[in-house]
C-alpha atoms as a printed R data frame, in Angstrom:
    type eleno elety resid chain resno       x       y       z
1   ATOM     1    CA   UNK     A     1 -10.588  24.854  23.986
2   ATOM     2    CA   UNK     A     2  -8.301  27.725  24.508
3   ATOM     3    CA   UNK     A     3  -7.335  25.715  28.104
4   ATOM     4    CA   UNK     A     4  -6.054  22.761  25.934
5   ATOM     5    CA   UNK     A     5  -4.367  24.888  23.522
6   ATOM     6    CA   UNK     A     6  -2.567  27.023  26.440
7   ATOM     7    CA   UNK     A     7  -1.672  23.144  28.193
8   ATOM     8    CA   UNK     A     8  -0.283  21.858  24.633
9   ATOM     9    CA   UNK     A     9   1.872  24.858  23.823
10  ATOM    10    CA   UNK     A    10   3.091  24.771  27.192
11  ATOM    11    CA   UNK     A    11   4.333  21.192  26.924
12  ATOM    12    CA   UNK     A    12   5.854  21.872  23.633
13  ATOM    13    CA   UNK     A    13   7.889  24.399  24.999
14  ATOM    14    CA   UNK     A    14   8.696  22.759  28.071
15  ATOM    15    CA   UNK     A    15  10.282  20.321  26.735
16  ATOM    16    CA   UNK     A    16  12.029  22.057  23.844
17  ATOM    17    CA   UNK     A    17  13.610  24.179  26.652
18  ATOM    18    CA   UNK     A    18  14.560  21.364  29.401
19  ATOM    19    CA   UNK     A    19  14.658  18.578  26.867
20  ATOM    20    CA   UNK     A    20  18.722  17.718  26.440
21  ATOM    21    CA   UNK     A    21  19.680  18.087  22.921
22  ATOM    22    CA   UNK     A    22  22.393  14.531  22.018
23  ATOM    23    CA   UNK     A    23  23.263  14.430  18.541
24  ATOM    24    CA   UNK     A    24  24.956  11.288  17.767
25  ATOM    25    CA   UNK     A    25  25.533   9.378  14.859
26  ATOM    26    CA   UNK     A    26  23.344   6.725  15.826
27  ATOM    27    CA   UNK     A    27  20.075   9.305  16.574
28  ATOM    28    CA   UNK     A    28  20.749  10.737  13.360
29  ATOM    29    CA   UNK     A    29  20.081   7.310  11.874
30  ATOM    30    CA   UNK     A    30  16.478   6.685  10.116
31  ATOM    31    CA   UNK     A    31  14.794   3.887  11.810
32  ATOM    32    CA   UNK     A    32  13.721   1.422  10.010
33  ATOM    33    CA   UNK     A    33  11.725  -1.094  12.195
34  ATOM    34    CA   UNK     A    34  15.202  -2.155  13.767
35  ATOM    35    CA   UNK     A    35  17.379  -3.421  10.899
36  ATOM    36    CA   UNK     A    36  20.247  -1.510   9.980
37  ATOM    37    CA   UNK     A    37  18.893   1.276   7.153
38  ATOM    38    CA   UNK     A    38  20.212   0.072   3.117
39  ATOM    39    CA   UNK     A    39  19.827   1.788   0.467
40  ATOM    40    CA   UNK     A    40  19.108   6.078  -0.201
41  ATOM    41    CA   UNK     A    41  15.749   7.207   1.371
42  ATOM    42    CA   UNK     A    42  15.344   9.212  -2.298
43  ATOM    43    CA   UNK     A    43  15.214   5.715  -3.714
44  ATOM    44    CA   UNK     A    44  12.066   6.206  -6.478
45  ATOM    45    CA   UNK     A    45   9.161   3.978  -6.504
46  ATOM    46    CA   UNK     A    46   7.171   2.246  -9.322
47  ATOM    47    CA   UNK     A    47   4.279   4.576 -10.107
48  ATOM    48    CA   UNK     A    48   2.339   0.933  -9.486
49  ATOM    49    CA   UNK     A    49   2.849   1.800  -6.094
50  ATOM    50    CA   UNK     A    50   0.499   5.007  -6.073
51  ATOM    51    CA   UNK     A    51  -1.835   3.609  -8.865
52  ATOM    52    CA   UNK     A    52  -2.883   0.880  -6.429
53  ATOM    53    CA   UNK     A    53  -2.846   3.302  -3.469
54  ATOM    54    CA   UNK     A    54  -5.178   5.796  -5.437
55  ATOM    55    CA   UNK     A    55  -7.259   2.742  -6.657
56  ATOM    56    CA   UNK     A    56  -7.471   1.478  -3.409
57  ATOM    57    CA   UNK     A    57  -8.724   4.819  -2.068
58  ATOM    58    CA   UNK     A    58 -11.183   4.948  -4.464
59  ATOM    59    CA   UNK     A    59 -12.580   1.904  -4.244
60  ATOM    60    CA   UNK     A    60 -12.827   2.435  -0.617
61  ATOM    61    CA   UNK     A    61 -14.747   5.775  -0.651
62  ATOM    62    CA   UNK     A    62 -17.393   3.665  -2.927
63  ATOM    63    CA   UNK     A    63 -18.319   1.150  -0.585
64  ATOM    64    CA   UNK     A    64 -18.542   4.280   1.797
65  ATOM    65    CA   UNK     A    65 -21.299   4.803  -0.480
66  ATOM    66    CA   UNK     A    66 -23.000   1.621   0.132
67  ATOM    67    CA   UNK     A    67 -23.695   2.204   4.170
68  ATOM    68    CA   UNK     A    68 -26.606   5.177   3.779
69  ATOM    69    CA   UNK     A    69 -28.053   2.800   0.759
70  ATOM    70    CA   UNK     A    70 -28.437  -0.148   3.238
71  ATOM    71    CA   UNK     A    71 -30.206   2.356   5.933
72  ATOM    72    CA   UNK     A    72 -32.667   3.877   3.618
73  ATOM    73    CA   UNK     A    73 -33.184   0.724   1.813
74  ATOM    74    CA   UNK     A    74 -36.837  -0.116   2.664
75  ATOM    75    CA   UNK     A    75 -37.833   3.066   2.069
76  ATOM    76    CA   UNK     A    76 -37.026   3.088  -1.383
77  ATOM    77    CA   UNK     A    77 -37.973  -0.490  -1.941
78  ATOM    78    CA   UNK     A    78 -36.944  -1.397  -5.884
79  ATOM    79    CA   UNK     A    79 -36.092   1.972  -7.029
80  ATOM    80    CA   UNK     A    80 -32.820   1.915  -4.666
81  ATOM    81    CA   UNK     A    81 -32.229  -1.433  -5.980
82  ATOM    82    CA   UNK     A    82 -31.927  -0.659  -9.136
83  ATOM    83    CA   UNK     A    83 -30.062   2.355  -8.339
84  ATOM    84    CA   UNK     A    84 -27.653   0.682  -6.467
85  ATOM    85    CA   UNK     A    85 -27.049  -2.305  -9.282
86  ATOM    86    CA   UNK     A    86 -26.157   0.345 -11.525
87  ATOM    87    CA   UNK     A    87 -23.908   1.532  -9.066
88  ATOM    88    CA   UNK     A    88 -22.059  -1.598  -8.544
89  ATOM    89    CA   UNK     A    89 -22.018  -2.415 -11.925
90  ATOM    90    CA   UNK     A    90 -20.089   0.309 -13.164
91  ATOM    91    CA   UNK     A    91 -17.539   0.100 -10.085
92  ATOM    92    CA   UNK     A    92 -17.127  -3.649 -11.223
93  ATOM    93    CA   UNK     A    93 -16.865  -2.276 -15.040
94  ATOM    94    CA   UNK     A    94 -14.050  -0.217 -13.562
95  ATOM    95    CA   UNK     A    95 -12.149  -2.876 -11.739
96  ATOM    96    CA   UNK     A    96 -12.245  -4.874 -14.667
97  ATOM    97    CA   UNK     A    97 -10.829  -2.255 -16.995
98  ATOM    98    CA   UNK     A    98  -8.036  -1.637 -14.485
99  ATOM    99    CA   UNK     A    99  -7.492  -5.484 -14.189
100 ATOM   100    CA   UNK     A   100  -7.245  -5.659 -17.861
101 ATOM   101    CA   UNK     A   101  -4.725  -2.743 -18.073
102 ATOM   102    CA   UNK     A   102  -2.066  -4.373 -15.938
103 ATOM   103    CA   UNK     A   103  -2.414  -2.133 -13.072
104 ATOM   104    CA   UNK     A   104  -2.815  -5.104  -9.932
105 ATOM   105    CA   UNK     A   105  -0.430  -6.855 -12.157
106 ATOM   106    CA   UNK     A   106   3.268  -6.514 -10.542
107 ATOM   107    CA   UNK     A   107   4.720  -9.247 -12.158
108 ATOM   108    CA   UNK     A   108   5.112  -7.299 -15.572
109 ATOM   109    CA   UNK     A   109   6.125  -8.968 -18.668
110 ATOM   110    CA   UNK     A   110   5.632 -12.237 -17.092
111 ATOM   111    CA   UNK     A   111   1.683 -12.591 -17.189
112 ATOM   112    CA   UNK     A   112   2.243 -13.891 -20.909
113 ATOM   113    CA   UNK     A   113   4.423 -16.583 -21.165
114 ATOM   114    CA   UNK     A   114   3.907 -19.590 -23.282
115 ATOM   115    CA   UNK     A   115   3.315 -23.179 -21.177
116 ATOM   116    CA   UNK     A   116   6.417 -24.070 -20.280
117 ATOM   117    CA   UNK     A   117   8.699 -21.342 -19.927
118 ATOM   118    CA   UNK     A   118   9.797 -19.663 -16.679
119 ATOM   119    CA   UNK     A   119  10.032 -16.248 -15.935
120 ATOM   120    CA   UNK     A   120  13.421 -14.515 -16.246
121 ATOM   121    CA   UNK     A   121  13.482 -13.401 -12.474
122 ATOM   122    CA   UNK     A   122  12.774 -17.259 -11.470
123 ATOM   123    CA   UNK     A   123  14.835 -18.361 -13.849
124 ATOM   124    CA   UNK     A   124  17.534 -16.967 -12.225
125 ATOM   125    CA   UNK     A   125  16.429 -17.992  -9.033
126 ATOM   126    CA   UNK     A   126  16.588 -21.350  -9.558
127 ATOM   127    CA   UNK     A   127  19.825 -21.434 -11.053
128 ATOM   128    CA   UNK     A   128  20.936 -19.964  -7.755
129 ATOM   129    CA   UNK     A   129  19.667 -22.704  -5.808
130 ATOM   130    CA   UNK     A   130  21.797 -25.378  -6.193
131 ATOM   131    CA   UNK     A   131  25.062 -23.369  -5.641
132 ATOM   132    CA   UNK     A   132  23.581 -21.857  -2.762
133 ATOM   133    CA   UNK     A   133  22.627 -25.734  -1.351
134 ATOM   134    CA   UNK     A   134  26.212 -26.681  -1.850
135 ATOM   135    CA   UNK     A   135  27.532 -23.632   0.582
136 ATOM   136    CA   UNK     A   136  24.792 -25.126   3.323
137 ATOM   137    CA   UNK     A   137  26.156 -28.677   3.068
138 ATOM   138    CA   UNK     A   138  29.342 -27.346   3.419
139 ATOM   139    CA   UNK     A   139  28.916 -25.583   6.876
């Protein structure tokens, strides 16, 4: 262990100290997958973001919980049945509640619309389209 800590120091030092050191305009750039960077990288997010990142999480530790039920299974015949109905049932009770609440929703304020009308951000879309046609039949 102390062998592979002596070898990765090492190599961090070796090549902060022969490494050459370029600062250009273009190294200094973010990269963002290769397209040209728009926008501020302090741009805030919708909190939706980390409520379905935390959800997902959590949901995924749970069925984490499912693996030693399935070993032990026999063993425990109905008792670990039972136990693990109840278990399921209240992580369904959960996503249900959270389904209810809005949080998976992303398209907010549109999930209620009479039959019929068309959601502002569509709306607008498809007023868009035909001008938009126009400029392609014109090229």
């Amino acid at each position: 262990m102390a062998l592979a800590m002596i070898i990765a120091a090492a190599l961090v030092t070796l090549s902060f100290a022969i490494g050459r050191r370029v600062k250009n305009r273009v190294k200094d750039m973010p990269y963002e997958c290769g397209i040209e960077p728009t926008g501020d990288a302090r741009e805030r997010f919708s909190v939706k973001f980390y409520l379905v990142a935390m959800l997902f999480i959590l949901f995924d530790i749970e069925a984490i919980f499912l693996y030693p039920w399935a070993v032990v299974y026999k063993q425990l015949k109905m008792f670990a049945f039972v136990e693990m109905l109840l278990f399921v049932v209240l992580i369904l009770a959960g996503f249900f509640f959270i389904w209810k609440k809005g949080v998976l929703d992303w398209a907010e304020g549109e999930r209620n619309l009479p039959p019929g009308r068309v959601p502002v951000k569509l709306r607008g879309m498809l007023e868009e389209l035909p001008a938009k046609a126009a400029k392609v039949a014109v090229r």
